[in-house]
N, C-alpha and C positions, 0 to 999 in steps of 0.2 A: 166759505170754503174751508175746508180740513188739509190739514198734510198727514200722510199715512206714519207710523214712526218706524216701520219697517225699509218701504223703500225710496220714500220723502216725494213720493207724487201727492198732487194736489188732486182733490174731489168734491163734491159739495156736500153740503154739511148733514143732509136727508140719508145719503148713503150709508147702509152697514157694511159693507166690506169695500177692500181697493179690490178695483176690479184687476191691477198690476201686477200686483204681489198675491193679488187672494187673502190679504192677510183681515180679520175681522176689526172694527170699529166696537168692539165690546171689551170693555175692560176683564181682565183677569180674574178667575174667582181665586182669593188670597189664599184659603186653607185646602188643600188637594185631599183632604180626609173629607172633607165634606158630601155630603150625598148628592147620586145622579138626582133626586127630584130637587134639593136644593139649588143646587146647579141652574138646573132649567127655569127654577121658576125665579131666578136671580136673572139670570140673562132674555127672561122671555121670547125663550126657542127652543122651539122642537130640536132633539137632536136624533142625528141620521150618520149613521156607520157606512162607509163606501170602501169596499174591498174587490182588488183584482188579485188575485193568486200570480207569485212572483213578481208585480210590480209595485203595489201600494195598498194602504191600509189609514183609512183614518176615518175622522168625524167630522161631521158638519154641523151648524145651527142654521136654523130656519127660524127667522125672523115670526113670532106670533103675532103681527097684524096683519087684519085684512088684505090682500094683495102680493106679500109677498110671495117669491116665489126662487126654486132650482129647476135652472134646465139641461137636463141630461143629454149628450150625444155626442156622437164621435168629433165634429167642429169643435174648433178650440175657443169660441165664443161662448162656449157651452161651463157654467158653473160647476156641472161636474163633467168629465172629459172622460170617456169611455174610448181609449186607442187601438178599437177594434174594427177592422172594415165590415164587416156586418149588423153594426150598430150604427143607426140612423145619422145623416148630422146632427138635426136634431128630435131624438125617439122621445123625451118623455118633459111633463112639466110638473113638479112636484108642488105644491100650493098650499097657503095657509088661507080657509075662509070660511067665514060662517063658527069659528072656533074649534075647527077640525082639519086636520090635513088630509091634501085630495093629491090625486095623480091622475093626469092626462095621458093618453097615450096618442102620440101622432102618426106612428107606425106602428098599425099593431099585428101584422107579420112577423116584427122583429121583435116582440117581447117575449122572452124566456117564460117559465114559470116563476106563477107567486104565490107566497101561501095564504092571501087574503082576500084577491081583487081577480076582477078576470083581467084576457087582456087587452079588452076593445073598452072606449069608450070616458068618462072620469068618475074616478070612486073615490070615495072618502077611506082613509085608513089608518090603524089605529097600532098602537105599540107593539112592534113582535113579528109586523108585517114586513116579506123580504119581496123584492123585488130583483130577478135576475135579469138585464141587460149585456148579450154577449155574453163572456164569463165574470163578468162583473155582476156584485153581491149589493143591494142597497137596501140596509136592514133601519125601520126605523125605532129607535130606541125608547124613546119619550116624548111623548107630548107635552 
């Protein structure tokens, strides 16, 4: 078992993030000069940009093994939380497998456009690809 040093809940030791606080189980990268590919390939995750216009703006990592995964949707069970009634509970599962990131769609009524995927079905997808959910923007930056 881990304790989080954010908000001092306890988790097991497998876990990369507290599911509490959201806060990552990956150590800091020291020098902020350092480059996005450095970055990534230090922490071994894809990173993903999650933007809602007037409410928030940030980045995520996705764990590069096998299995892991983000799951998008209005429920607040959801990794990333999309506060819009027209966005599924849970609309999407973003996925690291096979050495490529994939995206699921579980409603795909409700997916916006994207500029790499359609929107039925799971695809594999690659840097640069946005995905819109609601008016929420989920651009992934690097693999």
């Amino acid at each position: 078992m881990k304790t989080c040093p954010n908000c001092q809940s306890v988790t097991f030791d497998d876990m990369d993030l507290c599911y509490d606080c959201m806060n990552p189980f990956v150590d800091p990268i020291s020098n902020p000069a350092t480059s996005a590919t450095t970055a990534t390939a230090a922490t071994g995750a894809a990173r993903l940009k999650v933007a809602l216009a007037g409410h928030f703006c940030y980045e995520m990592l996705l764990n590069k093994s096998d299995g892991h995964s983000l799951s998008v949707g209005s429920s607040s069970d959801n990794a990333i939380v999309i506060p819009q009634a027209q966005v599924a509970d849970h609309q999407l599962e973003i996925f690291f497998a096979q050495g490529k990131v994939w995206v699921e769609n579980s409603s795909p009524s409700r997916l916006g456009s994207t500029t790499s995927v359609a929107a039925v079905g799971i695809h594999t997808i690659g840097p640069g690809a946005e995905l819109e959910v609601g008016d929420a923007r989920i651009t992934l930056l690097e693999v």
